[in-house]
N, C-alpha and C positions, 0 to 999 in steps of 0.2 A: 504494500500500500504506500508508503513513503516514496518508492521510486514512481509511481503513479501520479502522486500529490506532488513533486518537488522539478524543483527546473534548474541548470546552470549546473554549475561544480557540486551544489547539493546533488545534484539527480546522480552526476557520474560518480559522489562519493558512495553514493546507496548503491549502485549496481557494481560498483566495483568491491562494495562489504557482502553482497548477496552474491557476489562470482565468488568470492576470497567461502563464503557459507556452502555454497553448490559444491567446491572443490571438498572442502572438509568434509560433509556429508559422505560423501562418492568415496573416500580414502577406508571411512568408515563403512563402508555399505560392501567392501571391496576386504578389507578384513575381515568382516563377519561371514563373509561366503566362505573366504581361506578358514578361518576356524571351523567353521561347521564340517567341511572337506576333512582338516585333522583329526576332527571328534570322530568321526564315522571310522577312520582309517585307525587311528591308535586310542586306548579306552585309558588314556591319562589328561584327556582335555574333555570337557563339556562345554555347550554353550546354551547357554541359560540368555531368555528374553523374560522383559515384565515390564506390567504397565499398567496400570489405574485405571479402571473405566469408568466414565462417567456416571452418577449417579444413578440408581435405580428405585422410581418412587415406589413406595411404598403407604395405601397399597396403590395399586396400577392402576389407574383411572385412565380410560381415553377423553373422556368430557376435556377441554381443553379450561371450561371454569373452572375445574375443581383443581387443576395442577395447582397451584396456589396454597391449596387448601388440606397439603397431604400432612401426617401427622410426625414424619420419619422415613429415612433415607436409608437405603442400602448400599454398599460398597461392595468391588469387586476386585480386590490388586489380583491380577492374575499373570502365571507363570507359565514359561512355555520350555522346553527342553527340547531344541532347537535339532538336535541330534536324532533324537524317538520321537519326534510330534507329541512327546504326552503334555496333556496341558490339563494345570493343578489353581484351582481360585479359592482364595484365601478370602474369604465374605465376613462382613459381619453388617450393624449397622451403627449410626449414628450416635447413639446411645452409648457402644462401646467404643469406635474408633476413630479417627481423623483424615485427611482426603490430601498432583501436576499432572503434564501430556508434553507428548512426543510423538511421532509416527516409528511406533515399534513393531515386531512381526504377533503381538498378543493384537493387534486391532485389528487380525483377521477372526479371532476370535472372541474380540467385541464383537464384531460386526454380525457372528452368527448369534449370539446372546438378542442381539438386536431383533435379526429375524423371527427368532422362536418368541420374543416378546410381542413382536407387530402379529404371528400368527397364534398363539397361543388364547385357548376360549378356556385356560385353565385361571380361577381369579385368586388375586393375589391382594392376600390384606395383613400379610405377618411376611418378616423376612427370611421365613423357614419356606415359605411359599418363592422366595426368587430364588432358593439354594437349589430346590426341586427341579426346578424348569432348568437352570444353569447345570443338573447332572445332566439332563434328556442333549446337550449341546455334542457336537464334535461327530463329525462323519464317520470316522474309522475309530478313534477314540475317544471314547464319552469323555467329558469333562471330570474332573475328581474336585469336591467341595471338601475345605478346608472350613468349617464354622470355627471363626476365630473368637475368640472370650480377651476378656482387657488381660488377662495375664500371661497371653500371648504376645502383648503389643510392648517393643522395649524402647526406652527413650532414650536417644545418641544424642540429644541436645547439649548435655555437659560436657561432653568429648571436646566439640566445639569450643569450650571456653577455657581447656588447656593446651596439650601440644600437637592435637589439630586443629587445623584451619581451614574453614569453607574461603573457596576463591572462587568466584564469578568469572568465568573467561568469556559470556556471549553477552 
């Protein structure tokens, strides 16, 4: 959008930070092929994907007045083993846990969570009811639900305020 919105040396400094982003992406995207290539070949590398899917009302109302009006959110960080396709969703909801994005290889498997939610006439008013439908997911390998409880959940936040340090590189 900025390279859209911007003229002069601004516009060429934005297309020249989003060529400088295309090329890092691509280095990355170029590694993760080559490890997954290693993983198959020698059983001393794994390559693990994951990613946060966006919320999951609870319950599922299609009324588009009622979104507003839901009482509690479900979560879904889910895990993909890049190597075996097995893919592992670590759920809980709002109540117990906490909630970013990327375009990772687990938003292919948002994206069928999605589906079976847009076709599913199963209702859903507890978030024991999205864990259900998230097992019925995955072509070849069902999905595996992880029902997470708060004493699963551990807090790195202190780390941070000794001898490591969060760095913003983007």
């Amino acid at each position: 959008m900025k390279i859209k919105f911007s003229e002069g040396t601004e516009r060429e400094e934005n297309e020249k930070l989003m060529k400088n982003h295309q090329k890092r992406a691509e280095k990355v995207y170029d590694k993760k092929s080559t490890d997954r290539v290693l993983s198959i070949e020698t059983r001393d590398t794994v390559v693990l994907a994951f990613d946060l899917q966006q919320c999951l009302p609870t319950p599922y109302l299609k009324s588009g007045a009622a979104f507003y009006k839901r009482p509690l959110w479900t979560y879904n960080l889910t895990l993909r083993d890049c190597t075996t396709n097995t893919v592992y969703c670590f759920m809980s909801h709002e109540a117990i846990g906490g909630r970013g994005h990327t375009h990772m290889d687990c938003d292919v498997d948002h994206a069928a969570i999605e589906r079976a939610k847009k076709k599913t006439s199963m209702d859903i008013h507890h978030p024991r009811d999205w864990y259900q439908l998230v097992r019925s997911c995955g072509k070849k390998n069902k999905f595996t639900v992880i029902e997470m409880h708060s004493d699963l959940f551990l807090d790195f936040a202190s780390l941070l305020k000794g001898p490591l340090q969060q760095k913003k590189i983007d």
